[in-house]
NUGUNU-671257 format. One line per field, with one value per residue: residue number from 1; x, y, z of N, C-alpha, C, CB in turn. Coordinates in nm, 3 decimals. Glycine has a CB too. Example, Ala and Ser with C-alpha at 12.3 -4.5 7.8 and 13.67 -1.06 7.14 Angstrom:
<pts>
k	(1;2)
nxx	(1.319;1.285)
nyy	(-0.569;-0.225)
nzz	(0.780;0.708)
caxx	(1.230;1.367)
cayy	(-0.450;-0.106)
cazz	(0.780;0.714)
cxx	(1.320;1.290)
cyy	(-0.330;0.003)
czz	(0.780;0.787)
cbxx	(1.131;1.408)
cbyy	(-0.447;-0.060)
cbzz	(0.905;0.572)
</pts>
This chain:
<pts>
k	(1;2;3;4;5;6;7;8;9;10;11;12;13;14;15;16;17;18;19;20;21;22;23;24;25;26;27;28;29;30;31;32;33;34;35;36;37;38;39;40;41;42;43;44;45;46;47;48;49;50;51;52;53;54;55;56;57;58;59;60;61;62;63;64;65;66;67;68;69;70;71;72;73;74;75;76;77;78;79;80;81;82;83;84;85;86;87;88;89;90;91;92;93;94;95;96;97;98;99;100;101;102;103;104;105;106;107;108;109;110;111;112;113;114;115;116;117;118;119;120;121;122;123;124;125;126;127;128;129;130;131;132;133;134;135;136;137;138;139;140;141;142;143;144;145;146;147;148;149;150;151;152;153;154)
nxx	(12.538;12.326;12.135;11.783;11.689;11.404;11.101;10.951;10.611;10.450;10.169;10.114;9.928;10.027;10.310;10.597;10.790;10.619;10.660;10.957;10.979;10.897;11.012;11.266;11.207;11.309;11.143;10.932;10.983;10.997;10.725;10.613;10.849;10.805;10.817;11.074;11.367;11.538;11.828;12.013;12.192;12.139;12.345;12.525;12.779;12.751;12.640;12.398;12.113;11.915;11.724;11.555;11.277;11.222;10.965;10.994;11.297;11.555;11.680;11.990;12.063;12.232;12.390;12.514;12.445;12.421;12.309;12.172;11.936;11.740;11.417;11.388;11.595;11.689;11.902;12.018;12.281;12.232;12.270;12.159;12.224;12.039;12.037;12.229;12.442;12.797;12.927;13.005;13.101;12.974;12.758;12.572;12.256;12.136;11.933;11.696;11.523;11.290;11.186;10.891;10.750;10.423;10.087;9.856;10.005;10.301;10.491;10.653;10.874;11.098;11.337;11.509;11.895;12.133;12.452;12.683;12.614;12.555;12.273;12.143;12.005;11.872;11.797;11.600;11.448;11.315;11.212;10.923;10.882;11.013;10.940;10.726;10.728;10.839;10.612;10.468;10.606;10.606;10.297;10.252;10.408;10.284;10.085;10.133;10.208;9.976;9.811;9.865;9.828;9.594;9.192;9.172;8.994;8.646)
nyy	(1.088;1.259;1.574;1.592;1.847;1.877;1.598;1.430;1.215;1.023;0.823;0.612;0.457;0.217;-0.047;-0.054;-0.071;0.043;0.310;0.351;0.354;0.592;0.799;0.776;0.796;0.956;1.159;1.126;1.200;1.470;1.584;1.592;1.737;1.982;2.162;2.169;2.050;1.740;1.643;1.348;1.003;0.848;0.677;0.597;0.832;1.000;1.310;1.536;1.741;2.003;2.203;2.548;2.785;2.985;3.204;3.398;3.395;3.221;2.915;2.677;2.416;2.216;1.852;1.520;1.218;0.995;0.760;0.479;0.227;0.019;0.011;0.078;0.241;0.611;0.848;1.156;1.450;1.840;2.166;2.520;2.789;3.017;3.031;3.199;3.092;3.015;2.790;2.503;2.248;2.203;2.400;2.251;1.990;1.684;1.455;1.246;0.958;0.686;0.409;0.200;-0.124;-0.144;-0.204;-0.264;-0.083;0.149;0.351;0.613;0.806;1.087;1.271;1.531;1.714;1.860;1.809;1.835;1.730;1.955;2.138;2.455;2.769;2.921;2.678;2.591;2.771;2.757;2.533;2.462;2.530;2.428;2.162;2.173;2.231;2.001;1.821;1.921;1.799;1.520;1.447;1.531;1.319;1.065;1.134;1.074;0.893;0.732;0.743;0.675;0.455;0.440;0.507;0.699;1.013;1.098)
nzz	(15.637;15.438;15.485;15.398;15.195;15.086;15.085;14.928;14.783;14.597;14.505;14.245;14.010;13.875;13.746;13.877;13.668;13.446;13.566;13.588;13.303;13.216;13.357;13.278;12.958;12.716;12.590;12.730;12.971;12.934;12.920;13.174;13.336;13.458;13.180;13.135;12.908;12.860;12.851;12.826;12.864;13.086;13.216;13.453;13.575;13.384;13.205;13.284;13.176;13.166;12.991;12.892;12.945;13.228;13.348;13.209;13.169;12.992;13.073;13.139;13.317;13.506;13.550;13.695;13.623;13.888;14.012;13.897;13.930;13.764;13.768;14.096;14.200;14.113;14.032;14.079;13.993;14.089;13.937;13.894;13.707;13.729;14.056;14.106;14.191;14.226;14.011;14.180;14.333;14.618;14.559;14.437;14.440;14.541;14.376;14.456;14.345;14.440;14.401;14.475;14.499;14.544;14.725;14.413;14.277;14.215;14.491;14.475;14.547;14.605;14.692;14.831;14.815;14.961;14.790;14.940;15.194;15.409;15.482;15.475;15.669;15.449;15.282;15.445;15.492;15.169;15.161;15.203;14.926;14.707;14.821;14.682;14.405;14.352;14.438;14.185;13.999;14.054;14.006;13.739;13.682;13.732;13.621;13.383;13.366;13.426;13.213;13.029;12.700;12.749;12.615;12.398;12.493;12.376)
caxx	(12.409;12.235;11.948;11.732;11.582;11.298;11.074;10.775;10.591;10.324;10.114;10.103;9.861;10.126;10.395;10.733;10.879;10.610;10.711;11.061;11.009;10.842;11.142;11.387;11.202;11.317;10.997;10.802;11.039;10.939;10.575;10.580;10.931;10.811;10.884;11.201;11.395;11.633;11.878;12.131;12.167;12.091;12.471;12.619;12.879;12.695;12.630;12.229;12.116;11.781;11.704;11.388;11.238;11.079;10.960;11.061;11.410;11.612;11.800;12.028;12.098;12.339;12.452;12.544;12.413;12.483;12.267;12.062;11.908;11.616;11.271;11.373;11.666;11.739;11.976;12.152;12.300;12.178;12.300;12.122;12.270;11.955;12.045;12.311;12.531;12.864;12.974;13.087;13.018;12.841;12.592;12.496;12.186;12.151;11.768;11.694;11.364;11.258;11.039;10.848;10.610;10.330;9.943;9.789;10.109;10.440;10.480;10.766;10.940;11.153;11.441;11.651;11.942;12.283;12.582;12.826;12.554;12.481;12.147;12.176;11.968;11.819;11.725;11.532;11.299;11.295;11.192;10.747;10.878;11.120;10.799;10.588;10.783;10.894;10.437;10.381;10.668;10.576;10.188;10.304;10.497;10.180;9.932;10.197;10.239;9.830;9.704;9.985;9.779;9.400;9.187;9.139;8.846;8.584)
cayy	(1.091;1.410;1.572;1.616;1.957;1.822;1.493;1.405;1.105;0.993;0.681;0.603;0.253;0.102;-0.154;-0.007;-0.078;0.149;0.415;0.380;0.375;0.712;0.847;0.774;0.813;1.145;1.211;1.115;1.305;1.618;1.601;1.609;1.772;2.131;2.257;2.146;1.963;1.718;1.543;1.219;0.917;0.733;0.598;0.639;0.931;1.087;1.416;1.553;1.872;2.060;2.375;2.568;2.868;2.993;3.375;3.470;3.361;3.138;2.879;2.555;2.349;2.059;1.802;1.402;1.047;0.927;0.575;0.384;0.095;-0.024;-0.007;0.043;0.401;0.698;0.999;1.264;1.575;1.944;2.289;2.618;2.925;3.076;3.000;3.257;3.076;2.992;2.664;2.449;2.139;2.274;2.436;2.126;1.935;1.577;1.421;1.075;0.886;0.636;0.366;0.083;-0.171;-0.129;-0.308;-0.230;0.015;0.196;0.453;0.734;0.924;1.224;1.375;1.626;1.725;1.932;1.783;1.786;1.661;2.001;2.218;2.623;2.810;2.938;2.550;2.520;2.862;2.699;2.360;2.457;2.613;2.307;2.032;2.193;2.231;1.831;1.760;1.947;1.750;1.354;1.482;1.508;1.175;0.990;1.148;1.065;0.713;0.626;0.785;0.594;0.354;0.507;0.502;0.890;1.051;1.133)
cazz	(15.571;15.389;15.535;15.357;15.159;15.027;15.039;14.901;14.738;14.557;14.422;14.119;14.017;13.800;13.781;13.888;13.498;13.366;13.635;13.538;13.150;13.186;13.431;13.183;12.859;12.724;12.500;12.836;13.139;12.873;12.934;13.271;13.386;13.433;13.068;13.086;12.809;12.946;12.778;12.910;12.798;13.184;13.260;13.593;13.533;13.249;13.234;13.249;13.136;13.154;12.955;12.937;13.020;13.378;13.426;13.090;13.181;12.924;13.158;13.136;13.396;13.499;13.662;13.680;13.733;14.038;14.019;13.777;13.954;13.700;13.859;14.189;14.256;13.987;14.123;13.980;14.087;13.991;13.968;13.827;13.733;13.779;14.166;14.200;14.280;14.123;13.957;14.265;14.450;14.712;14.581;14.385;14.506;14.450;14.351;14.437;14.318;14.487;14.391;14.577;14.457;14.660;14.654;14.299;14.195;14.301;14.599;14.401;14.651;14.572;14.802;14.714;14.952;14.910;14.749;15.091;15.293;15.504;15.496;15.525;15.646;15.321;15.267;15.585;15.462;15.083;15.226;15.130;14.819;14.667;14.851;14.617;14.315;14.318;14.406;14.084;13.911;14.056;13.969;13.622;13.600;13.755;13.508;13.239;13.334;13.478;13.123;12.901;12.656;12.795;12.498;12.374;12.544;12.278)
cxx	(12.368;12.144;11.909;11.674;11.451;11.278;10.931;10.741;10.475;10.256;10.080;10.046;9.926;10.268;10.551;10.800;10.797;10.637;10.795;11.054;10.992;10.943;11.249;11.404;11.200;11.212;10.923;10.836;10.957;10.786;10.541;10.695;10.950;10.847;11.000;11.249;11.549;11.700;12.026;12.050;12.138;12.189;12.524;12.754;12.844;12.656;12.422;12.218;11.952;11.800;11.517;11.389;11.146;11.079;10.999;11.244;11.488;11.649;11.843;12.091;12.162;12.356;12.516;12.481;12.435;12.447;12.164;12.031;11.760;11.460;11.287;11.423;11.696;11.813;12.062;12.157;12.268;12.232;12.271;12.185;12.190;11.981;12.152;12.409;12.644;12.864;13.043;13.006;12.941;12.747;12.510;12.371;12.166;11.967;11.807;11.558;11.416;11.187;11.013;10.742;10.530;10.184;9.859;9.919;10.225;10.408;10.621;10.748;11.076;11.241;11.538;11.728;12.061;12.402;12.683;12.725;12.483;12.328;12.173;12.028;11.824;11.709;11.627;11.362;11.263;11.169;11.020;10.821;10.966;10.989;10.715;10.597;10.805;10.752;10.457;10.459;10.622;10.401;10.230;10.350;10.368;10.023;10.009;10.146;10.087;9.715;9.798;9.895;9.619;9.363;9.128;8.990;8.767;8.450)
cyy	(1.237;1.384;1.635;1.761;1.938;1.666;1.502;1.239;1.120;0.854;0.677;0.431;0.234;0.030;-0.034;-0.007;0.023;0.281;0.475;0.409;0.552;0.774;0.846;0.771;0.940;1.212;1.214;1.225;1.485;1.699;1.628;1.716;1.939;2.223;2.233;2.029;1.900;1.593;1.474;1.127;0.807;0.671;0.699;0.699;0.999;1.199;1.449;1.718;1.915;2.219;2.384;2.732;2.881;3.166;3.432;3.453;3.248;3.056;2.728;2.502;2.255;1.954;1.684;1.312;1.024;0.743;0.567;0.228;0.077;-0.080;-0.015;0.202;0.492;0.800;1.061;1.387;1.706;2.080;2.403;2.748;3.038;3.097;3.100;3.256;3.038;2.790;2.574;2.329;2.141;2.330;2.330;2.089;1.786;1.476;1.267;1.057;0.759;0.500;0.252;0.001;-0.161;-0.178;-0.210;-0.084;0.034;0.348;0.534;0.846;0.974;1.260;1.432;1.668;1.823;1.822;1.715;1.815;1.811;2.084;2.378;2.625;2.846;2.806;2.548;2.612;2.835;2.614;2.357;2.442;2.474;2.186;2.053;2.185;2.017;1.790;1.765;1.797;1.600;1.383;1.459;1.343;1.109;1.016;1.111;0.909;0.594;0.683;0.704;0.469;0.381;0.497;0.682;0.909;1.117;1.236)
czz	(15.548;15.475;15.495;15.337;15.101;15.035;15.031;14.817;14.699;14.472;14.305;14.058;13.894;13.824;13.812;13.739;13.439;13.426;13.573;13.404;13.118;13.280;13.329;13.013;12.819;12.677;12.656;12.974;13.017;12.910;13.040;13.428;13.398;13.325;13.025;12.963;12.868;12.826;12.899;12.848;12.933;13.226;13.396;13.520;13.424;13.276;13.197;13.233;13.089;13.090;12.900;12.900;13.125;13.334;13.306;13.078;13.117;13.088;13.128;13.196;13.406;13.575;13.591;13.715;13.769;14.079;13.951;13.845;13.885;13.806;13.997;14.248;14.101;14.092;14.043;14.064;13.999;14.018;13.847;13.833;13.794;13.950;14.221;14.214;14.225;14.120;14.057;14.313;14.537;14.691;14.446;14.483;14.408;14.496;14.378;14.436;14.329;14.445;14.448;14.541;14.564;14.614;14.538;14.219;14.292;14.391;14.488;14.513;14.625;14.695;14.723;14.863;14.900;14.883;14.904;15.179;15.381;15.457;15.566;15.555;15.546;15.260;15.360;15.526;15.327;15.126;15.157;15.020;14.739;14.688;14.724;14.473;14.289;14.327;14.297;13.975;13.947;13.983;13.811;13.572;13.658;13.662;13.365;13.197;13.371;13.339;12.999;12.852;12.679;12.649;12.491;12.431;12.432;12.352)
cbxx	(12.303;12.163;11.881;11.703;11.633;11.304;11.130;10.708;10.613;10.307;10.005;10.250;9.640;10.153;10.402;10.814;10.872;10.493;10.758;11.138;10.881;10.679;11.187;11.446;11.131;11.434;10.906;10.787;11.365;10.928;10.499;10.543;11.013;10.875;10.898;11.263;11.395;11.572;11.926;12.149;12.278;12.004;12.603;12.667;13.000;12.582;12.765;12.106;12.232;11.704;11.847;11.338;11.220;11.150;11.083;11.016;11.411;11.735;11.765;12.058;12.045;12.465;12.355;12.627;12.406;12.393;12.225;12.162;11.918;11.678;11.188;11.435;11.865;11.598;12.076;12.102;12.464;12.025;12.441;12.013;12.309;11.840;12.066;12.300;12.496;13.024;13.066;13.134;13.070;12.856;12.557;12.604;12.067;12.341;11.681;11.768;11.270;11.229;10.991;10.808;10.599;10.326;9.797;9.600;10.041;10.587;10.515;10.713;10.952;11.031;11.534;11.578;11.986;12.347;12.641;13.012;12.681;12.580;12.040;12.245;12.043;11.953;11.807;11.635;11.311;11.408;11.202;10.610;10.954;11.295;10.672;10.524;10.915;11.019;10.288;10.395;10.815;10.583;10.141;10.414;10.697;10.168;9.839;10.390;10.400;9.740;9.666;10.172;9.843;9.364;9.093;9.133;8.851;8.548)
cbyy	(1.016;1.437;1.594;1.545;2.037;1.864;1.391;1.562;1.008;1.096;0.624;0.654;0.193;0.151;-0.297;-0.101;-0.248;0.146;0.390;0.300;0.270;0.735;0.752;0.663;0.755;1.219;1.068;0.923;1.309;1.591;1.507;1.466;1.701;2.167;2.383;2.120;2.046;1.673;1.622;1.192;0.897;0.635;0.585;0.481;0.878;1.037;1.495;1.486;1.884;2.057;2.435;2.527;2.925;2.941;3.427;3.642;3.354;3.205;2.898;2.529;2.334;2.075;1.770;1.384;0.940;1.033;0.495;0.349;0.061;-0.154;-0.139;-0.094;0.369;0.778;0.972;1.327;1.583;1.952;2.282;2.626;2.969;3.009;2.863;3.245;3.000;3.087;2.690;2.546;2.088;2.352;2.654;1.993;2.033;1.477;1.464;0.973;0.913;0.709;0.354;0.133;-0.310;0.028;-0.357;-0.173;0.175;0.229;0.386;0.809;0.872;1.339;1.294;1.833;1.570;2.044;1.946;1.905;1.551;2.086;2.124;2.766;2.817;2.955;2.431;2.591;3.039;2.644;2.337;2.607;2.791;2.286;2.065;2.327;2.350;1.732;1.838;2.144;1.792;1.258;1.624;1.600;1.097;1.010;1.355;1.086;0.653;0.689;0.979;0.513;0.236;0.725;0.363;0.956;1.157;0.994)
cbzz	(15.654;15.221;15.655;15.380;15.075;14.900;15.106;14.766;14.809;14.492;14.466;14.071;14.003;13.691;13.628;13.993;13.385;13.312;13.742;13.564;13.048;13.208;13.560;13.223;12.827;12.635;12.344;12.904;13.192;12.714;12.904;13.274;13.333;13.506;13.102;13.204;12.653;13.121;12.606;13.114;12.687;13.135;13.113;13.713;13.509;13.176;13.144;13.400;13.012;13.313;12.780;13.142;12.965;13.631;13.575;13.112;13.282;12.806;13.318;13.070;13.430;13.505;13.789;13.712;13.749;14.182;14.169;13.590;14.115;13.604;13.828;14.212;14.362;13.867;14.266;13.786;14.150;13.995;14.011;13.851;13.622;13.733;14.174;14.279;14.368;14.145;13.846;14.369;14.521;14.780;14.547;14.377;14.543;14.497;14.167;14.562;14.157;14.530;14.263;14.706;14.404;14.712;14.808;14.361;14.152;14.170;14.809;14.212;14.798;14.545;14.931;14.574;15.037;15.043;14.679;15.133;15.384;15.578;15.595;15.393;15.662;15.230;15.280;15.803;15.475;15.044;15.474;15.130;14.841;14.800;15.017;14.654;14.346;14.448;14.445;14.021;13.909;14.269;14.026;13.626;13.665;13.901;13.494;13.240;13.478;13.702;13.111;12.984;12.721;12.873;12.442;12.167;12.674;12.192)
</pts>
């Protein structure tokens, strides 16, 4: 079992399907996925790919799908150049969302972990800095998906 570099969660008052629609709708992950522009098509073994800018810094990121279970697991794996670090398995990290029906909506919980399961170091003094980064990003998908259909505020 990984252990964990990051977990967090948050409520969101809707049905698990509109959770997921907005997790895996690419117009919708846009709105709320830190700037980033992410393209995949959602198939286990597919390739995913975020580009952007942070800091004035072009960057385009990678990974794979790892699981697609409809309204329930999403996971993929991620690796930034920005990070340093070279092109390898290990310094992959692999995201899993969560989701849970729960009374009047879904609970969405977030872990992110390393690739070959261990935790450096480096991860342990991250650990705020990564928590806080994945808040801003479920924050986002819960104002995406509890304002979806609202009628315009006048």
């Amino acid at each position: 079992m990984r252990e964990t570099t990051a977990d967090v969660a948050v409520f969101i008052e809707e049905s698990p399907e509109r959770v997921w629609d907005a997790l895996t709708d690419l117009s919708k992950v846009e709105e709320y996925y830190l700037g980033a522009a992410v393209e995949t098509d959602w198939k286990v073994g597919s390739p995913i790919t975020w580009s952007g800018e942070v800091h004035g810094k072009s960057y385009s990121d990678k990974g794979k799908i790892l699981t697609v279970e409809p309204g329930k697991k999403l996971s993929y794996s991620h690796w930034s150049p920005l990070a340093g670090t070279p092109d390898e398995p290990d310094n992959y990290h692999v995201i899993e969302l969560f989701l849970d029906e729960a009374d009047g909506g879904t609970t969405v919980r977030l872990t992110q972990s390393n690739q070959n399961g261990e935790i450096t170091d480096d991860d342990k003094k991250a650990r705020a800095d990564y928590e806080k980064t994945w808040k801003t990003m479920l924050e986002g998908l819960k104002r995406v998906v509890e304002n979806e259909g609202a009628p315009p505020l006048t």
